[in-house]
N, C-alpha and C positions, 0 to 999 in steps of 0.2 A: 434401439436408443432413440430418446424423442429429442429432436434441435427445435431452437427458438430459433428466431430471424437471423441472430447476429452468426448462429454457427452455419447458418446456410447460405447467409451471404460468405462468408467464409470461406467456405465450400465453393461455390461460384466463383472467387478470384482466385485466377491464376499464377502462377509462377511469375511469368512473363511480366504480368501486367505490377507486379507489388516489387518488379526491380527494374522495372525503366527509369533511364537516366537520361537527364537534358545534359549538353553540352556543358554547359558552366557548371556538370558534379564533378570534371574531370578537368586536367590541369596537365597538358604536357610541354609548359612552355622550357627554354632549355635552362633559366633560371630556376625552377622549381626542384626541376632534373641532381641539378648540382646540388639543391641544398637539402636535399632529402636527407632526414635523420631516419633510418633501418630500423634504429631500435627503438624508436619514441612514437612512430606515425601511427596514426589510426585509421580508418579503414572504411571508404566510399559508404560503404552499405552500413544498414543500423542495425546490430548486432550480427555482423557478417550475412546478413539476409535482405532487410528492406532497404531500397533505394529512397531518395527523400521524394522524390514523386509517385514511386510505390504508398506509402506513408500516405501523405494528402489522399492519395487515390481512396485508401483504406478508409481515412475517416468521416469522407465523402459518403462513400457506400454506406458506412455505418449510421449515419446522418449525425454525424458528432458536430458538424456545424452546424446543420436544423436547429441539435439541440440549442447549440449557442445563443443563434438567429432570433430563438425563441424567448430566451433569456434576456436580448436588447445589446447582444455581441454583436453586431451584422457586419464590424471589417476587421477578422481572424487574421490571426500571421501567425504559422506553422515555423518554426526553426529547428532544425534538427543536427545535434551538435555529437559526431565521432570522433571529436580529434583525440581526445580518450582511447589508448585502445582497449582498455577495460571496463568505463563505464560511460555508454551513452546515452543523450538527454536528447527527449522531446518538451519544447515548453513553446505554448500556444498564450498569443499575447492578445492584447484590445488596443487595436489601431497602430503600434508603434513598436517597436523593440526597446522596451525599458522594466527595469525591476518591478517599476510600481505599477503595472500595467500587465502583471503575470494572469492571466486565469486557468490553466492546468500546468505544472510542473511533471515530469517524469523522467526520474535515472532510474536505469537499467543494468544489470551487467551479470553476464553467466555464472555459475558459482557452484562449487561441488560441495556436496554435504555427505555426513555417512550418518546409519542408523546405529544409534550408542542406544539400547533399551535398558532398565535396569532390572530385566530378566530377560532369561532364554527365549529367544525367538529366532528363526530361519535368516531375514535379518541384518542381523546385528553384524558391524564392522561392513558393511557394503557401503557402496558410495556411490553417489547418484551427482548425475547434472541436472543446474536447475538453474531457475530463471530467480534473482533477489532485485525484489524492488528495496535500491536504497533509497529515493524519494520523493512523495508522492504527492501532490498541494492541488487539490480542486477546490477554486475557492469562486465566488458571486461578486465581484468587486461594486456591482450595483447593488446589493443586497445589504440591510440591516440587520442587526439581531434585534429579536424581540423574546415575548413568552414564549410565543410558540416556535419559532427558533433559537435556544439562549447561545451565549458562546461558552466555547468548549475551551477547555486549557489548550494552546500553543496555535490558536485559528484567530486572525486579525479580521476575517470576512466568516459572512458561513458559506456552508457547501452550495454546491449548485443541483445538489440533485441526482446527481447522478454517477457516483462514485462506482457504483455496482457496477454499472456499464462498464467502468475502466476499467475495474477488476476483472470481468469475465471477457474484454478483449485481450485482457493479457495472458489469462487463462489459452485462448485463442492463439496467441503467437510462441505459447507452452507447445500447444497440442503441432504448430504447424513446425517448428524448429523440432519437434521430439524432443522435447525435456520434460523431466519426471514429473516435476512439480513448479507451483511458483511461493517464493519464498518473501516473507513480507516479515519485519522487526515491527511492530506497533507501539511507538514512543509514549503513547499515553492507555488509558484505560480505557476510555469508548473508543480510541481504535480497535484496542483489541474485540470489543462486543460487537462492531459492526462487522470486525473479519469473522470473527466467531462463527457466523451463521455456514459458513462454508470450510473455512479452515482449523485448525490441528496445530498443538504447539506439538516441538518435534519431541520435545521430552516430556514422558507424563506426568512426571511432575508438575513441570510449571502448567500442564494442562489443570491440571489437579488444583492447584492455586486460585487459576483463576477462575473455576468453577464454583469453588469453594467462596471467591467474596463475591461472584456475581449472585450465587445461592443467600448467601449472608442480606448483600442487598437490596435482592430482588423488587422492593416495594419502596423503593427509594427515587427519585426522578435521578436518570444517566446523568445530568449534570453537576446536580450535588456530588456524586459519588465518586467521579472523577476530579471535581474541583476539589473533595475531600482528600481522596490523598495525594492530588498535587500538593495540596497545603500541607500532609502531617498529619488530617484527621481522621482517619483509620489507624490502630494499635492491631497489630497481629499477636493474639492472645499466648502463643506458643511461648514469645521470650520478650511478651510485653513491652515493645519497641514499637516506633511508630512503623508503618507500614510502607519501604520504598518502593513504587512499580518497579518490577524486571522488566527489563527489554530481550525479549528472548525469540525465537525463530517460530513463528509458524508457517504452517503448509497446507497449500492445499494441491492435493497429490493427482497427477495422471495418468501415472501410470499404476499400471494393474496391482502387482504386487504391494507397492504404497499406500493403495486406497483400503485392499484386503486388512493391511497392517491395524488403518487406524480405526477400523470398523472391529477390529477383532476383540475377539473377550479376554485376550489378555489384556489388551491396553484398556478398554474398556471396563473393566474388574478393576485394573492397578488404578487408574486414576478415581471409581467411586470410591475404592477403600481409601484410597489415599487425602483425598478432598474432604472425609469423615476428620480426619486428624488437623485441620485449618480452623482456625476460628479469630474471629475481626469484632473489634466495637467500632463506632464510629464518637467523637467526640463532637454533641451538638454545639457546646457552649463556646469552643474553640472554633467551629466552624461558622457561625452569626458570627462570631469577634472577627474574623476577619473579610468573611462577608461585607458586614458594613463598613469594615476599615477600606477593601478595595472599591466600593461603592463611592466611598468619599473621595478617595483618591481619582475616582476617573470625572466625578462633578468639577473636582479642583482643575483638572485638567484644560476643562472646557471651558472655564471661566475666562 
């Protein structure tokens, strides 16, 4: 198997080193002592594994501040938040701790899934752990949109470039915690195409679907097409409705058996047959009317 940089720096840190703890991660003063809630607390380490200086360590090595640095971030602040004890958040700031000041957001939180196929396979009814990102915000706070960046339904910045990267370090702390897969909802439509390139919805269905409009279309600029049917302008020909996105699970699988699954000819057969039966128009005339209508609306803004 061939590793890129990041699976080999990976490789290289140790145990030791991704859970050392400063004094101020730990609290045994006798006030604390007393007022522990058993059943509510959450838990030093970030998903029962990294330390918050493990963490920094990690995206040191990784050069995730380089990348920053590079960008015109150059004073990061790391905060790493388990008082969750089911989901915890890394959200990396510019200069201060404040909302408006976010540049990477990240909740995390383990989660079992089972395979439900809607045919026979080895399979079905198993359940797996796995890792779900509930949410994910890599955004350029110095950054403008233009042509050749437009914006995208539910993004106030554009990206920084470097989304992939997060994904495959989280890929990364999949393979080092041993969980099956990592599991991502894609709230809009060019979510879903950028996860696409690696990931798997869990049901072939909705894999089927959205093969089916990204085939439909394919020769369409990613923004139109997702601004289309945040708006309404996609009909799905089936029951000539407009076209709401599903938010549904995909995966991108590590372990063996998962990955055999979604590479198999069953699933691979069910979703081309299936993605045959899908068909979309796109409403140009409804989509210029509101095109311009939101255009006006954001000049008004500025005025």
């Amino acid at each position: 198997m061939k590793f890129n940089k990041y699976w080999l720096i990976a490789r290289r840190l140790q145990t030791e080193q991704l859970q050392r703890l400063n004094l101020s991660d730990l609290d045994f003063s006798e006030k604390s002592m007393f007022q522990l809630d058993l059943g509510r607390r959450g838990s030093t380490f970030f998903l029962g594994y990294y330390s918050e200086e493990g963490i920094k360590l990690a995206l040191q090595k990784y050069g995730v501040y380089k990348k920053l640095k590079q960008r015109g971030f150059h004073h990061v602040l790391t905060v790493v938040d388990t008082s969750d004890p089911y989901r915890h958040k890394i959200t990396m700031y510019d200069k201060q701790q404040h909302q408006d000041n976010i540049i990477i957001e990240l909740v995390l939180r383990k989660d079992f899934f089972t395979v439900n196929l809607p045919y026979a396979y080895p399979l079905n009814g198993k359940t797996h752990l796995g890792l779900t990102i509930d949410w994910l915000c890599v955004q350029n706070l110095l950054g403008t949109f233009d042509k050749h960046r437009p914006q995208l339904p539910g993004q106030k910045f554009p990206g920084l470039g470097f989304s992939s990267v997060v994904v495959e370090l989280l890929m990364i702390i999949c393979w080092r915690l041993n969980l099956a897969g990592l599991i991502n909802v894609p709230e809009f439509y060019h979510n879903a195409v950028f996860y696409s390139k690696i990931f798997y919805y869990m049901d072939p269905d909705d894999q089927a679907k959205f093969l089916a409009i990204k085939r439909t279309f394919n020769d369409y600029p990613l923004e139109k097409v997702s601004w289309g049917i945040d708006w309404g302008c996609v009909t799905e020909m089936n029951n000539n409705q407009p076209f709401h996105w599903f938010v549904k699970q995909q995966v991108v699988a590590l372990e063996k058996n998962l990955k055999e699954m979604f590479k198999s000819k069953e699933y691979l057969n069910y979703v081309s047959d299936k993605a045959k039966s899908y068909q979309f128009i796109f409403d140009e005339e409804k989509y210029k009317e509101l095109r311009n209508k939101k255009f006006i609306q954001k000049v008004e803004r500025r005025k």
